[in-house]
C-alpha positions in Angstrom: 14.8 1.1 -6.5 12.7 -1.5 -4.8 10.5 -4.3 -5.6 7.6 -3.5 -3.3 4.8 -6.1 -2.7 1.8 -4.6 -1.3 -0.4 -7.2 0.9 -4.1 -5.6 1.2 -6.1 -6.8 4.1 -10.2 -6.8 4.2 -11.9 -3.6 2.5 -8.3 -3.0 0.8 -8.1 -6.3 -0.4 -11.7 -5.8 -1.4 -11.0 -2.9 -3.3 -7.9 -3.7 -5.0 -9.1 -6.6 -6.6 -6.5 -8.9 -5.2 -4.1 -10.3 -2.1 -1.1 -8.8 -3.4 0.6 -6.9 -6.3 4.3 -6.0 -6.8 6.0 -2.9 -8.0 9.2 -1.6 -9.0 9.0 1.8 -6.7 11.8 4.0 -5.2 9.2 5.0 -2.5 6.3 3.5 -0.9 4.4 6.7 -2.0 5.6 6.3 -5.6 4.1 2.5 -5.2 1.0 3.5 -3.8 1.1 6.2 -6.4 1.4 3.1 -8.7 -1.2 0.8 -7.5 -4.2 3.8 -7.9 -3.0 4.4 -11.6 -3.4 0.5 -12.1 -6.5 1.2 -11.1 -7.4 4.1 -13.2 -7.7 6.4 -10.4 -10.8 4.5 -9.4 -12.0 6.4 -6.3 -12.8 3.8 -4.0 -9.6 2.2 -3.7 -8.3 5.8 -3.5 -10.7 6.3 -0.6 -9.9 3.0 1.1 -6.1 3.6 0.7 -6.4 6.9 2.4 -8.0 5.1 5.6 -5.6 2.5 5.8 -2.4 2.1 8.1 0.8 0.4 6.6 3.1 -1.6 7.6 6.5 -2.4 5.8 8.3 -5.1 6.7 6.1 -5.7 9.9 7.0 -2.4 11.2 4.3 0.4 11.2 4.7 3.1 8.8 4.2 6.8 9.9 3.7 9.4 6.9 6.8 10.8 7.1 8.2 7.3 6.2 6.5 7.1 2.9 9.0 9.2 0.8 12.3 7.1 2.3 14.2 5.5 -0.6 13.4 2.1 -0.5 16.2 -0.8 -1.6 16.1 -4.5 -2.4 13.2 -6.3 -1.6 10.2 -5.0 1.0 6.6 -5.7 2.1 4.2 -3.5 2.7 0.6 -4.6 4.3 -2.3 -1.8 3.7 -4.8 -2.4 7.1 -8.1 -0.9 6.6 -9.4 0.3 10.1 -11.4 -3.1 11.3 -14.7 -3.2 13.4 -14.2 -2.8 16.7 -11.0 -1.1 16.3 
């Protein structure tokens, strides 16, 4: 078990409501899992997650990394796709 802070950048940051939130999460799908039930399942943020890319620890995240077992203390950054790029 981890405790996962999750930094959201722009339209995620938008949609979340806030910077940053912090979760007690074995995976970084079970805290992104988290972070939409916070929300109720609201379908925006659900939408913007799904667009983002992550990093965790400054290192970019591919989809297979999401169900890793995650230990100590890690940062994960959701990045919307920006304008222009």
């Amino acid at each position: 078990m981890a405790t996962v802070t999750i930094r959201y950048w722009a339209g995620a940051r938008d949609a979340a409501g806030v910077e940053s939130e912090e979760f007690e999460a074995g995976t970084v799908a079970d805290a992104l899992r988290q972070a939409e039930a916070r929300r109720g399942g609201a379908a925006e943020f659900g939408r913007v997650l799904g667009l983002c890319s992550f990093l965790l620890d400054g290192r970019r995240l591919g989809a297979e990394d999401r169900t890793r077992p995650l230990a100590g203390g890690v940062e994960l950054e959701a990045l919307p796709p920006f304008a222009g790029g």
